[in-house]
Residue, then its C-alpha position, 0 to 999 in steps of 0.5 A: x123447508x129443511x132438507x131433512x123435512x124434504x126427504x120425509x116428504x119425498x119419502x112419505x110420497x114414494x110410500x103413497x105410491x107404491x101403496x096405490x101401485x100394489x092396491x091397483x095390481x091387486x085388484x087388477x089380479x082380482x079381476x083377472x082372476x075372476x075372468x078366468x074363473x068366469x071363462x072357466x066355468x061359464x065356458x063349460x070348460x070346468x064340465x068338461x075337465x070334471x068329465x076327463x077327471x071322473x074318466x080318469x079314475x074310471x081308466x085306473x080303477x077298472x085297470x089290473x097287472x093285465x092293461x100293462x101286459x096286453x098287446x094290440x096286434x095290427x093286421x095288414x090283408x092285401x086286396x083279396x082279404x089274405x093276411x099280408x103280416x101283422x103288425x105287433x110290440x112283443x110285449x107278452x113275450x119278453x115282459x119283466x118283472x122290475x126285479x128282472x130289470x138291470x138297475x141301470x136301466x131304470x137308473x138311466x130312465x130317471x136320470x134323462x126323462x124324470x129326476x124327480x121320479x121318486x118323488x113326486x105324485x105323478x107329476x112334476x110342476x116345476x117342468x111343466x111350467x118350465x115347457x111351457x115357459x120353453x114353449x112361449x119363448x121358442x113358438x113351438x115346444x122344445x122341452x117335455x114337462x111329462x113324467x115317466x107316469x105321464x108317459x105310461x098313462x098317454x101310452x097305455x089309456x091314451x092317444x098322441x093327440x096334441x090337444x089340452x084335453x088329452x094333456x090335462x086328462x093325461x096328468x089325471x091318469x096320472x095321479x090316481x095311477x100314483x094312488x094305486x101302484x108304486x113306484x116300483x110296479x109303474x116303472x116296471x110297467x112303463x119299461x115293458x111299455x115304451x117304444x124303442x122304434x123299428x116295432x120294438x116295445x119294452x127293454x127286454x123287446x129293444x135288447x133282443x131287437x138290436x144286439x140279439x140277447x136278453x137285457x141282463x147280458x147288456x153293459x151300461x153303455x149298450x143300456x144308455x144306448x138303448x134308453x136314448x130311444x123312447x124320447x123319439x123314436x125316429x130321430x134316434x132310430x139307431x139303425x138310420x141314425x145311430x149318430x143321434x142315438x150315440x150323442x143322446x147315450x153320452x148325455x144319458x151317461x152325463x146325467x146319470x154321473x151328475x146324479x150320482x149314480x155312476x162314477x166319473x172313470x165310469x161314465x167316461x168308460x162307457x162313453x168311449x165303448x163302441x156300439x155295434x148293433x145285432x140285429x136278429x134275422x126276421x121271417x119277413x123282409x117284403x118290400x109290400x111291408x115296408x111300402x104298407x107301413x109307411x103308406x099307412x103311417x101317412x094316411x095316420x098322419x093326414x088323419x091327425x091333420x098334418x098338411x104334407x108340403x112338396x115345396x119350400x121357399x127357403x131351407x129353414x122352412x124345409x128343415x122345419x117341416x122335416x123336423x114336424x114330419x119326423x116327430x109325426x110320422x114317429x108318433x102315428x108309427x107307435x100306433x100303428x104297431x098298438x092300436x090293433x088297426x085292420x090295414x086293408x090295401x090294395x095289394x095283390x099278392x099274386x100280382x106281387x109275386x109276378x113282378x119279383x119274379x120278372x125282376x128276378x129272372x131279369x136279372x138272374x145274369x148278374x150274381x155280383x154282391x156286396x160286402x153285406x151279401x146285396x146284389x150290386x145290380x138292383x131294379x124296381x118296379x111300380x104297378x098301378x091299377x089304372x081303374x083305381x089308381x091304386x098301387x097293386x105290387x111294388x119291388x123295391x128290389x131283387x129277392x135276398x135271403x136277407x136279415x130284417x127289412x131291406x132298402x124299398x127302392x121303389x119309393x126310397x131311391x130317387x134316380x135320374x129318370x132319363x127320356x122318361x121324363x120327356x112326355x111328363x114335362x116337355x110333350x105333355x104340356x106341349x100338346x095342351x097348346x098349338x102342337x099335334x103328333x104331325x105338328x113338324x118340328x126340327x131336329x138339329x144340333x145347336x152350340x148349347x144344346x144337346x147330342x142325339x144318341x150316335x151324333x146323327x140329326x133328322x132335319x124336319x120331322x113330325x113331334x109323333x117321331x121325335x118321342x118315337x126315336x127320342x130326340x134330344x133335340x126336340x125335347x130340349x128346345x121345346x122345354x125352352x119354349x115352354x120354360x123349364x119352370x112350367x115343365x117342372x110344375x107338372x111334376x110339382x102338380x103330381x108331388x114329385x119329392x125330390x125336385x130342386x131349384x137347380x133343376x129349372x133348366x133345359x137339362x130337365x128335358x132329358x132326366x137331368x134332375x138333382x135327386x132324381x125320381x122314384x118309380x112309384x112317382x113314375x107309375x103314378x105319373x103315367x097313370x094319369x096319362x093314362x086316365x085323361x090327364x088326372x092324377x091320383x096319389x099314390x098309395x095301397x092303403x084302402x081303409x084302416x079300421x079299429x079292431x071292431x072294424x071301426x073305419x078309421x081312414x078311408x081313402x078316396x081316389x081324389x082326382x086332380x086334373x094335371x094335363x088335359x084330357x086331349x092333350x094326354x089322349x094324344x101322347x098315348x098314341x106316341x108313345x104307342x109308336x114308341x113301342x111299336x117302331x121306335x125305342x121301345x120296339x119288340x116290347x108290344x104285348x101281345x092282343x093288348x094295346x099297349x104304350x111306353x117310354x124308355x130312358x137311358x141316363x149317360x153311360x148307361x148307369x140308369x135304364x127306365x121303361x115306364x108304361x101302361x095298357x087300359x087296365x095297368x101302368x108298370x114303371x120299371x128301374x134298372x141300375x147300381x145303388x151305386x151308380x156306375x156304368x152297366x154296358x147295354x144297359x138301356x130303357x128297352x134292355x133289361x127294364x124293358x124286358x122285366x116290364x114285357x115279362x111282367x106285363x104279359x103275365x098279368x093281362x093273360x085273359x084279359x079283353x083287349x081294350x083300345x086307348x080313347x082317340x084324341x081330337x085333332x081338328x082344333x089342332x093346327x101344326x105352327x108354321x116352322x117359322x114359329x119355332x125352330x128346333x135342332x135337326x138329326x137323323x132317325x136312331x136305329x133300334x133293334x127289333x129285340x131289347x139289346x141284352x149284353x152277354x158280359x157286362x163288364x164291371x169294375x174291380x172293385x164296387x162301390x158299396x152302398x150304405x146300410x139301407x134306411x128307413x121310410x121316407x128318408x129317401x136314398x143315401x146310396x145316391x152319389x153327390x148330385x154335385x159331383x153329377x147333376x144332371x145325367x143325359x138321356x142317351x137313347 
């Protein structure tokens, strides 16, 4: 055979093939296609996407100039049925018509969220097959395909909710809005609508909010600022992460150059501008606010689903976790502020009252401020209801005239908790093993371990006076005993946010933890001594309801039993000797049995008093935003005092009632043998808490960062590397 005829032969085969490859991937498409139909249709996945479209068109077709303008206000009411606040866009009041709304803004909008804006009928395929291409190749979404109309249709018809029926019913919105409004009225529309964070819906909204005057007096750069907003809320918070925000504004500016829409000497103009925000002074800056809010924004966020994690294996999964939590907790912020929710909590106001007051008057010896007119001495306090396990007042620092929202301390600041922890993770756990108060322990200095406040040792002594005078010894050795790593689960058992792999060591024992501990965490902790050992989450939230009153979320006091019930039986009564003879002594209330704690952190930088009676639990922080040295400071100083002050206000004609006694005949002190501890002399404490007359102070105070925002914790910390564990001192 020729060669020639050997190449047609080859030839005419690779035809045949190719023939028989293109006819099978025909076919095998056919089926597919029509198991997808069939899956379609006999899923009853075609009623129900004919069903999201006939209510679409009903959405739009009932819809007027009036569902882009009106405004749900969220009331929040404390637990007597008062008004706390509401919560509310200001919409109605600062709404523009499109020809009032400068040119760049929504030149910008369409530059960054929707190029095609002007072109297509509501939305855009190309990107949504592009987000769904990002999405298969990165497991999770990294790109938006919705447009501007999508956007203004999920604001205004719909919910966050991340379900194929919210997105294909959002895209018929969509369309038929194309139907009827044009370009121009949609844009305005969605401009009044979107959220620019910190409450602030609508352009007009965000200007007042964040530089104090109309939009039309802003300059492109403060407008590239403000439209790098809306796309998240949280991340591009401009008042906590003003960084973010101007990265995005210079991306903003790039693609508005790109597009031809600016020149290139402007662009790089307004890239170089600096921004300063002017922030308009509010009638509100209540710290019951910000810790309702972000309770309420969490209790949205349980309700969508989100599992909350305390504990991470690596720091990538951390830094995933955040990254969900903050695009969560912004999405279920927008709603809290739209959706005319009833936040009914826990709250009492007049108890509320009393508590700043005793922080206030407490404190009132100490008038040094900051550049930012912020007192430099600061305190917070948490009081729970130890019936239900709610939170009923929480300062999160002394009272200011101040602009806006200040930082909560309560619940944002993480300090070093000092002797305070000691009965949470030491003595606690101890008891639910082979020790009693009258278990004898030894109190002695050792190499590698700890100094007792004054260098003096007792030698043999009971567990009950060891937390009564706060040995270091003793906690430290018996936290050996039991191993830091079981001290600390206690902690992680009660959702302690801050803790750290670094603090699985015997320095825990007296409050040397990395980040630290807030005083929410505290007086929910204590709460549950105080009910037998079973903790309860913390929060003020009671139920959230539609503006029907609706129930929304509810939420149960869920009890989880953390130590057991004897074992916390038994550290109430010693930490009733605390107050009656050791640290805490000359803080007793009067008529009402009471127990306690005190913590002092070394060099007086932090001072704790942390405790309850039958009917509340009260944690109490005293210290500088910036931690330095406050002579006298101790747990039973200034703490103590506000927690008396407080404390003895709000139990005013209450009966007296006695804690529930412990079992002990089960329980058989260890031969000494057993467990040898480090010995010291008995700590003298004063009969009254010790007020120093004038505390010194350096020349020149550290001041602390602008405050921030829920949840982000406190940036005023100083490096826990540079000081990771701070040593109680009592």
């Amino acid at each position: 055979m020729s060669e020639k005829k050997k190449k047609q032969k080859k030839k005419k085969k690779r035809k045949y093939r190719v023939f028989w490859f293109l006819a099978r991937f025909q076919i095998f498409l056919l089926v597919l296609v029509a198991g997808a139909l069939g899956w379609y249709y006999f899923g009853g996945y075609a009623q129900t996407v004919s069903e999201l479209q006939r209510e679409a068109k009903e959405f739009v077709r009932s819809s007027s100039d009036d569902t882009f303008r009106s405004v749900q206000t969220s009331l929040v009411y404390d637990v007597n049925g008062t008004l706390v606040s509401t919560l509310k866009g200001e919409k109605d009041v600062y709404y523009l018509e499109y020809e009032d709304i400068p040119a760049y803004v929504s030149a910008a909008m369409v530059s960054i969220e929707d190029k095609k804006f002007y072109s297509h009928n509501g939305i855009d395929i190309k990107a949504i097959i592009r987000a769904a291409k990002a999405m298969i190749q990165n497991g999770k979404v990294t790109q938006g395909g919705s447009t501007i109309t999508q956007q203004l249709a999920r604001n205004i018809f719909l919910n966050q909710d991340v379900k194929w029926e919210r997105k294909i019913e959002e895209m018929f919105i969509a369309v038929e809005l194309e139907k009827i409004y044009s370009k121009n009225k949609i844009m305005e529309y969605y401009l009044n609508n979107v959220y620019f964070g910190n409450g602030y819906y609508g352009i007009q909204a965000a200007s007042k909010g964040y530089f104090n005057t109309e939009v039309q007096n802003l300059d492109l750069s403060q407008i590239a600022f403000l439209c790098a907003i809306p796309n998240n809320p949280s991340l591009y918070d401009p008042v906590v992460r003003m960084e973010n925000t101007l990265k995005r504004r210079d991306r903003i500016l790039n693609q508005m150059h790109e597009d031809g829409k600016i020149s290139q000497v402007t662009c790089q103009k307004a890239k170089l501008e600096q921004i300063t925000l002017d922030r308009p002074q509010k009638t509100k800056n209540d710290y019951v606010e910000t810790y309702t809010y972000n309770c309420a924004i969490r209790a949205l966020m349980k309700l969508q689903g989100f599992e909350f994690k305390y504990e991470f294996a690596s720091e990538p999964e951390r830094s995933e976790y955040e990254e969900e939590y903050e695009e969560m907790y912004g999405q279920c912020q927008n709603s809290l502020f739209t959706y005319g929710y009833r936040i009914y909590t826990s709250i009492d106001l007049n108890m509320q009252q009393m508590l700043q007051d005793a922080v206030d008057n407490g404190l009132a010896e100490f008038t040094e401020q900051n550049e930012e007119g912020i007192y430099t001495l600061q305190s917070s306090a948490v009081c729970v209801d130890n019936h239900t396990g709610y939170v009923c007042a929480i300062v999160g620092g002394r009272n200011q005239n101040l602009q806006g929202y200040t930082l909560n301390r309560a619940y944002q600041s993480f300090r070093q908790p000092g002797s305070s922890i000691k009965p949470l993770i030491v003595y606690t756990p101890a008891l639910e093993g082979n020790y009693t108060p009258d278990t004898v322990v030894q109190d002695v200095k050792t190499e590698d371990g700890p100094s007792n406040s004054g260098g003096s040792y007792s030698g043999d002594i009971s567990l009950r006076y060891a937390v009564q005078t706060s040995k270091n010894t003793v906690a430290w050795n018996l936290l050996e005993e039991l191993t830091p790593q079981v001290g600390l689960s206690y902690l992680k058992a009660m959702n302690f946010a801050k803790l750290d792999k670094r603090d699985e060591q015997a320095a825990s024992a007296l409050g040397g933890l990395t980040n630290g501990v807030s005083a929410v965490e505290m007086a929910s902790a204590y709460a549950a001594l105080e009910h037998d050992g079973k903790f309860r989450e913390p929060t003020c939230i009671v139920k959230i309801t539609d503006a029907q009153d609706n129930v929304i979320v509810e939420t149960e006091s869920e009890e989880k039993e953390v130590y057991k019930s004897n074992a916390s039986r038994m550290m109430t009564d010693m930490l009733t000797s605390v107050i009656q003879e050791g640290t805490g002594r000359g803080l007793a209330l009067e008529n009402m049995p009471c127990a306690g704690k005190t913590g002092t952190t070394n060099e007086n930088k932090d001072g704790w008093f942390v405790g309850y009676t039958g009917y509340y639990t009260t944690s109490v922080w005293v210290g500088y935003d910036m931690p330095r040295e406050l002579p006298g400071l101790s747990g039973a100083s200034y703490p103590g005092s506000i927690w008396k002050a407080f404390m003895e206000q709000v139990h005013q004609g209450l009966e007296p009632v006695d804690f529930l006694p412990y079992i002990d005949e089960q329980k058989a002190p260890l031969d000494n043998n057993e467990y040898v501890n480090d010995v010291e002399e008995e700590q003298q404490e004063p009969e009254e808490p010790v007020v120093p007359e004038e505390p010194v102070v350096p020349e020149e105070p550290a001041i602390p960062e602008e405050p921030v925002s829920p949840e982000d914790g406190n940036p005023e910390m100083e490096d826990p590397q540079e000081e990771p564990h701070r040593i109680e001192t009592e």
